[in-house]
ROLO-558273 format. One record per residue (C-alpha): residue in one letter; x, y, z negated; residue number from 1. Coordinates in nm, 2 decimals. Each point is the difference from the previous one (the first is absolute). Example, Ala and Ser with C-alpha at 12.3 -4.5 7.8 and 13.67 -1.06 7.14 Angstrom:
<sites>
@rest: a, east: 1.23, north: -0.45, up: -0.78, nr: 1
@rest: s, east: 0.14, north: 0.34, up: 0.07, nr: 2
</sites>
This chain:
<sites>
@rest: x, east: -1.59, north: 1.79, up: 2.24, nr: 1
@rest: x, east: 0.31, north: -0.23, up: 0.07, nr: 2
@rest: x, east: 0.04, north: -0.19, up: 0.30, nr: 3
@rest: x, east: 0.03, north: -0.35, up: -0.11, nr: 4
@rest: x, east: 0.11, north: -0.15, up: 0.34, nr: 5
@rest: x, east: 0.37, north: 0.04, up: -0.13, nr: 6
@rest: x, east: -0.11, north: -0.21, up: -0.34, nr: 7
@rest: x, east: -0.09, north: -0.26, up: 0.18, nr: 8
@rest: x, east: 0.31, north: -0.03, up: 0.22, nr: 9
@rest: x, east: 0.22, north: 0.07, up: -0.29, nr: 10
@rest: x, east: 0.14, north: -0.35, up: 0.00, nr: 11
@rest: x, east: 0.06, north: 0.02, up: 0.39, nr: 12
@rest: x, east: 0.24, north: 0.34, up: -0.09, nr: 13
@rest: x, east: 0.16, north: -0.16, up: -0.26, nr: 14
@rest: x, east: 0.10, north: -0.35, up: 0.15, nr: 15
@rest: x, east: 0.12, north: 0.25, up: 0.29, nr: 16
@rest: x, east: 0.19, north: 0.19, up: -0.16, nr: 17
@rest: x, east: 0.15, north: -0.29, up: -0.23, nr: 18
@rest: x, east: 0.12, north: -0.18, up: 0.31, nr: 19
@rest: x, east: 0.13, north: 0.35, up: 0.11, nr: 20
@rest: x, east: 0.21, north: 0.04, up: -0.27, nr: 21
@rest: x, east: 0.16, north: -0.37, up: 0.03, nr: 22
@rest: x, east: 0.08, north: 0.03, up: 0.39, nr: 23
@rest: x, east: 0.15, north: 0.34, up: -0.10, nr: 24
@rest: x, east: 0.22, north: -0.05, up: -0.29, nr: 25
@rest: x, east: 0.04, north: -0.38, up: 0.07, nr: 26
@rest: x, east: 0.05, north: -0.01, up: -0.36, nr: 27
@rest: x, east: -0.09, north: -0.39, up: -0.21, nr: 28
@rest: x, east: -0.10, north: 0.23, up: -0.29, nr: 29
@rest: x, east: -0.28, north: 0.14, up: 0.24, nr: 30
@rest: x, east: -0.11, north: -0.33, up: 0.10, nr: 31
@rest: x, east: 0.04, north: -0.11, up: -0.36, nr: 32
@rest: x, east: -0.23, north: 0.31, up: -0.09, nr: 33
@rest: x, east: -0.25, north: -0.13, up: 0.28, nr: 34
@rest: x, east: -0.01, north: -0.35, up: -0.13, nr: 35
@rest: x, east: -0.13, north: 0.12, up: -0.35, nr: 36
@rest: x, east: -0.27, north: 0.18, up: 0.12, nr: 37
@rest: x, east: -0.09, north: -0.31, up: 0.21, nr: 38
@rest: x, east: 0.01, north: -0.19, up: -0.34, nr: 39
@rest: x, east: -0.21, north: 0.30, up: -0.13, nr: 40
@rest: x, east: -0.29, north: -0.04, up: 0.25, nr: 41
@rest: x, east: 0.04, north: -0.41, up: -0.05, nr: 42
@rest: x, east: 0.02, north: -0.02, up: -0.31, nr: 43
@rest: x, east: -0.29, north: 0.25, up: -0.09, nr: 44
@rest: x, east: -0.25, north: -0.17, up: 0.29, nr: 45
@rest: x, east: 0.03, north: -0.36, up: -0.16, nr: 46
@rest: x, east: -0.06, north: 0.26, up: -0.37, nr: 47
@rest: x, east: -0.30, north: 0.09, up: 0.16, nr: 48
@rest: x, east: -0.16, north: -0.33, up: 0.10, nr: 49
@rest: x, east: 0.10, north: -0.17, up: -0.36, nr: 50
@rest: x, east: -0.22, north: 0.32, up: -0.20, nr: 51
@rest: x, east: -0.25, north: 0.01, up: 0.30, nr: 52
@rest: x, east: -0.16, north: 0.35, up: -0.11, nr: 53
@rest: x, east: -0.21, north: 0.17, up: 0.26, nr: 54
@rest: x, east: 0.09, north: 0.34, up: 0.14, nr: 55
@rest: x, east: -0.22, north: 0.28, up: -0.04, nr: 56
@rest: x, east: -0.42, north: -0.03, up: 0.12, nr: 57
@rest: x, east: -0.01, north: 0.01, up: 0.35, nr: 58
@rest: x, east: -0.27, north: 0.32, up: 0.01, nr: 59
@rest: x, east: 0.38, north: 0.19, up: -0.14, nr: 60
@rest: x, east: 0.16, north: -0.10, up: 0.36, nr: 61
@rest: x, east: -0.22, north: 0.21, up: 0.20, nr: 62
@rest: x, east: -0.01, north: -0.05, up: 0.43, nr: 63
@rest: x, east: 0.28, north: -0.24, up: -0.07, nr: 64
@rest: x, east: 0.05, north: -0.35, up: -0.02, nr: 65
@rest: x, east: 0.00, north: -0.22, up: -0.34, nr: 66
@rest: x, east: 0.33, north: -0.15, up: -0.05, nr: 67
@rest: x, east: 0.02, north: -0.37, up: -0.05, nr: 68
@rest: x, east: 0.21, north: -0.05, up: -0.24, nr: 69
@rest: x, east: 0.05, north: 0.06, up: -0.38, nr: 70
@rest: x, east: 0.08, north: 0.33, up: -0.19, nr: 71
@rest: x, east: 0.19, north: -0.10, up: -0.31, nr: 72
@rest: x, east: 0.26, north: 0.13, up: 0.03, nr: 73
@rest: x, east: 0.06, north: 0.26, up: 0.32, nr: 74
@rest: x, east: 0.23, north: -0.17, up: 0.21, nr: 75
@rest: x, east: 0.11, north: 0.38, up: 0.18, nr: 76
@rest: x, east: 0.03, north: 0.12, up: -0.32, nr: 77
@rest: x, east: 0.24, north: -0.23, up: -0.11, nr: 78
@rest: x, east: 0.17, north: -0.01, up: 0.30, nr: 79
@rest: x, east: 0.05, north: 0.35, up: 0.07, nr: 80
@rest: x, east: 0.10, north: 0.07, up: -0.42, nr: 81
@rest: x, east: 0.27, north: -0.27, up: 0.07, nr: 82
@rest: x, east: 0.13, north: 0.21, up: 0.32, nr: 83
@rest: x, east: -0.01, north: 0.33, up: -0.19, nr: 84
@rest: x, east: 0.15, north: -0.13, up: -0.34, nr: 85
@rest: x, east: 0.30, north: -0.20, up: 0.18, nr: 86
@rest: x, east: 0.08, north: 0.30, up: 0.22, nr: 87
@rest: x, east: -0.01, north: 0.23, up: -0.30, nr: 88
@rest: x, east: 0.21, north: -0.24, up: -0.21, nr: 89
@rest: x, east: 0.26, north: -0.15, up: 0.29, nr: 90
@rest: x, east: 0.02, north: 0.47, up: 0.11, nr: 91
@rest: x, east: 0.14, north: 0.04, up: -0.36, nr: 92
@rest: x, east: 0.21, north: -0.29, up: -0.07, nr: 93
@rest: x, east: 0.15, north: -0.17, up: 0.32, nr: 94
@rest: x, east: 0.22, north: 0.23, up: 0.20, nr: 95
@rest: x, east: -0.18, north: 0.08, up: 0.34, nr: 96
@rest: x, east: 0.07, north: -0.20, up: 0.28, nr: 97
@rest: x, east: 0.30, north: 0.07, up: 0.23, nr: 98
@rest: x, east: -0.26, north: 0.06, up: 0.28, nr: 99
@rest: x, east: -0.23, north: 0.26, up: -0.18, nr: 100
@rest: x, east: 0.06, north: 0.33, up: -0.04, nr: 101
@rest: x, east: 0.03, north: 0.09, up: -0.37, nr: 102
@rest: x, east: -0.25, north: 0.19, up: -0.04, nr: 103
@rest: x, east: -0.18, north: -0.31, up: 0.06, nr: 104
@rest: x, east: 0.01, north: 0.03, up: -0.39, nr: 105
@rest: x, east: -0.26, north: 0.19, up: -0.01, nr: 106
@rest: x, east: -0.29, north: -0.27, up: 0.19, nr: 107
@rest: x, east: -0.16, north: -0.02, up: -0.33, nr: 108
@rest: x, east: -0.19, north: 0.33, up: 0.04, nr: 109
@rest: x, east: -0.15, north: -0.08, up: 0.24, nr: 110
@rest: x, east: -0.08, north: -0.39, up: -0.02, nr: 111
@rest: x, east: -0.13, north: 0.07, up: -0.35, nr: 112
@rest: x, east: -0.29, north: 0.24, up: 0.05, nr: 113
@rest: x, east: -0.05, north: -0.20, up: 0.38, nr: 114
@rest: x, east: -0.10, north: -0.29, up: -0.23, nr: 115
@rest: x, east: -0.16, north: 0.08, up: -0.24, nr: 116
@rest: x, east: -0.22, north: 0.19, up: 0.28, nr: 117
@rest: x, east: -0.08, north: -0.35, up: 0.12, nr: 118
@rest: x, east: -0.08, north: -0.13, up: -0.31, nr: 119
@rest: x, east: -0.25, north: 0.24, up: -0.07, nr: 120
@rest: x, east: -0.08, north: -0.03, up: 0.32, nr: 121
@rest: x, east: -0.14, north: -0.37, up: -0.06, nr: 122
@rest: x, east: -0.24, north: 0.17, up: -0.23, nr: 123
@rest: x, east: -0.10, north: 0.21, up: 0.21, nr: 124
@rest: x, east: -0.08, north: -0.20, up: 0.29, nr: 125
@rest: x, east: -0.19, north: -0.20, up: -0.28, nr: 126
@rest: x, east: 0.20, north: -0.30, up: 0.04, nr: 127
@rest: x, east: 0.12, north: -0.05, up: -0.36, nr: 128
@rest: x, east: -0.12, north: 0.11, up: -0.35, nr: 129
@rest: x, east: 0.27, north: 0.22, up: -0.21, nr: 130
@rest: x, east: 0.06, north: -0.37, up: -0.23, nr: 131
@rest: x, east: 0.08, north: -0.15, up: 0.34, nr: 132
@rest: x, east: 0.22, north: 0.27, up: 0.12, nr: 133
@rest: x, east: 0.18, north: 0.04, up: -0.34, nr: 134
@rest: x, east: 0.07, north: -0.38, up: -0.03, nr: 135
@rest: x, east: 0.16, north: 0.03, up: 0.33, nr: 136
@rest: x, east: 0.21, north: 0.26, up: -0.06, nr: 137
@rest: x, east: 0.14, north: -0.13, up: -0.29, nr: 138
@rest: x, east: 0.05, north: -0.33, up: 0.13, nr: 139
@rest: x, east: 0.21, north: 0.16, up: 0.35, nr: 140
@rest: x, east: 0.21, north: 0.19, up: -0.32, nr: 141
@rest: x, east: 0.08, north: -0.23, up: -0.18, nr: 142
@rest: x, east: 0.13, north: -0.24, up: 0.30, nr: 143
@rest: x, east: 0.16, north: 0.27, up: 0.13, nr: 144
@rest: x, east: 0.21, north: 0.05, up: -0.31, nr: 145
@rest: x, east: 0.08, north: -0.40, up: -0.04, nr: 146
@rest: x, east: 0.08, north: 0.00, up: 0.38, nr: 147
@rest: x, east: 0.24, north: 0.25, up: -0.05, nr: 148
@rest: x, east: 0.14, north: -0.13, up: -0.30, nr: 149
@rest: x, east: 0.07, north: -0.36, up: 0.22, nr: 150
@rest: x, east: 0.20, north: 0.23, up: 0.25, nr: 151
@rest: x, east: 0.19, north: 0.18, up: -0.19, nr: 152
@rest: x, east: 0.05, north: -0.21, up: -0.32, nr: 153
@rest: x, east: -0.13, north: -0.37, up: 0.14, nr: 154
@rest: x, east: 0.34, north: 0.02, up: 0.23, nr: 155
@rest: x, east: -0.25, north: 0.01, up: 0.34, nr: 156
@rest: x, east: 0.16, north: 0.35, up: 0.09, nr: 157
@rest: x, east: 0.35, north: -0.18, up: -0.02, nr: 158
@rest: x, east: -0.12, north: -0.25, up: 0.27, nr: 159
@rest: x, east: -0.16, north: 0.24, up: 0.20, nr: 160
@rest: x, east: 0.30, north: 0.23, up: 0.04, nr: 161
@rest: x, east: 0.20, north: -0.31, up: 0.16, nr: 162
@rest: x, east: -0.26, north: -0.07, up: 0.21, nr: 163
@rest: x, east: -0.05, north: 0.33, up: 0.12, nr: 164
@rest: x, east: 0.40, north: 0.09, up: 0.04, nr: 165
@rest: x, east: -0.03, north: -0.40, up: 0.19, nr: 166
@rest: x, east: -0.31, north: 0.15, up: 0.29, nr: 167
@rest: x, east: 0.16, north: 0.30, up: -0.01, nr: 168
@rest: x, east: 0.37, north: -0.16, up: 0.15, nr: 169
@rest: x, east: -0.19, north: -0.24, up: 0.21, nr: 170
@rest: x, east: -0.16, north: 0.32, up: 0.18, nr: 171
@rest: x, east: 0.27, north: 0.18, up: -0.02, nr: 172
@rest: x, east: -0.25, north: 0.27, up: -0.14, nr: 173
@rest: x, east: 0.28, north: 0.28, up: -0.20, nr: 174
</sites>
């Protein structure tokens, strides 16, 4: 049997380790990363309450409490897809950042199989049907890949690289 108790703090670790990585590298295309996936979860909440479906029957969630709000479509599974598909896609296109290591490069091995872990994992915790889940993963994709498009082709990175090269001289961070 699995432990669940990670599952159900999966969104603590994340945020963690999201806010991690933007004290760290200091970098605006980190926070601009962030700031899609907080559109993700947004966007996909106020998705949820417009279609209104129910999650699975409560006798599924077993010794646990029924969660209030609406399963159409997976909020975590959106959320996490858009973190794994924007790492994969910035890891292969964007040069890393000066602050990384470059075998940073290589993330996407291990975000990838860590979410879709937790997107089967909403299944398995009974939170979500498989409709639910899928509908969220391929919404979190496909923002992911029109969020990087605004960065990289929308002119957003442009902006961000002054700004950033701007904190960085005000801190007199090298």
């Amino acid at each position: 049997m699995i432990d669940s108790h990670w599952f159900h703090e999966a969104d603590t670790v994340v945020i963690s380790l999201t806010a991690a990585c933007i004290l760290y590298t200091r970098s605006v295309g980190v926070v601009y990363f962030a700031a899609g996936a907080s559109t993700c979860s947004i966007t996909v909440k106020l998705i949820k309450r417009a279609i209104r479906q129910p999650r699975p029957p409560p006798h599924v969630l077993v010794g646990r409490r029924v969660k209030a709000s609406f399963g159409m479509p997976s909020t975590h599974s959106a959320t996490i897809t858009f973190f794994a598909t924007y790492i994969a896609i910035a890891s292969w296109c964007l040069p890393i950042h000066a602050t990384l290591p470059d075998h940073a490069r290589f993330v996407p091995i291990v975000t990838t199989p860590l979410a879709m872990t937790i997107v089967m994992s909403r299944i398995w915790l009974g939170y979500h049907t498989w409709p639910q889940v899928a509908v969220g993963c391929a919404y979190g994709c496909s923002l992911a890949m029109m969020w990087f498009m605004l960065w990289t082709k929308g002119g957003v990175r442009e902006v961000g690289q002054v700004l950033e090269r701007g904190v960085w001289k005000l801190y007199g961070w090298s």
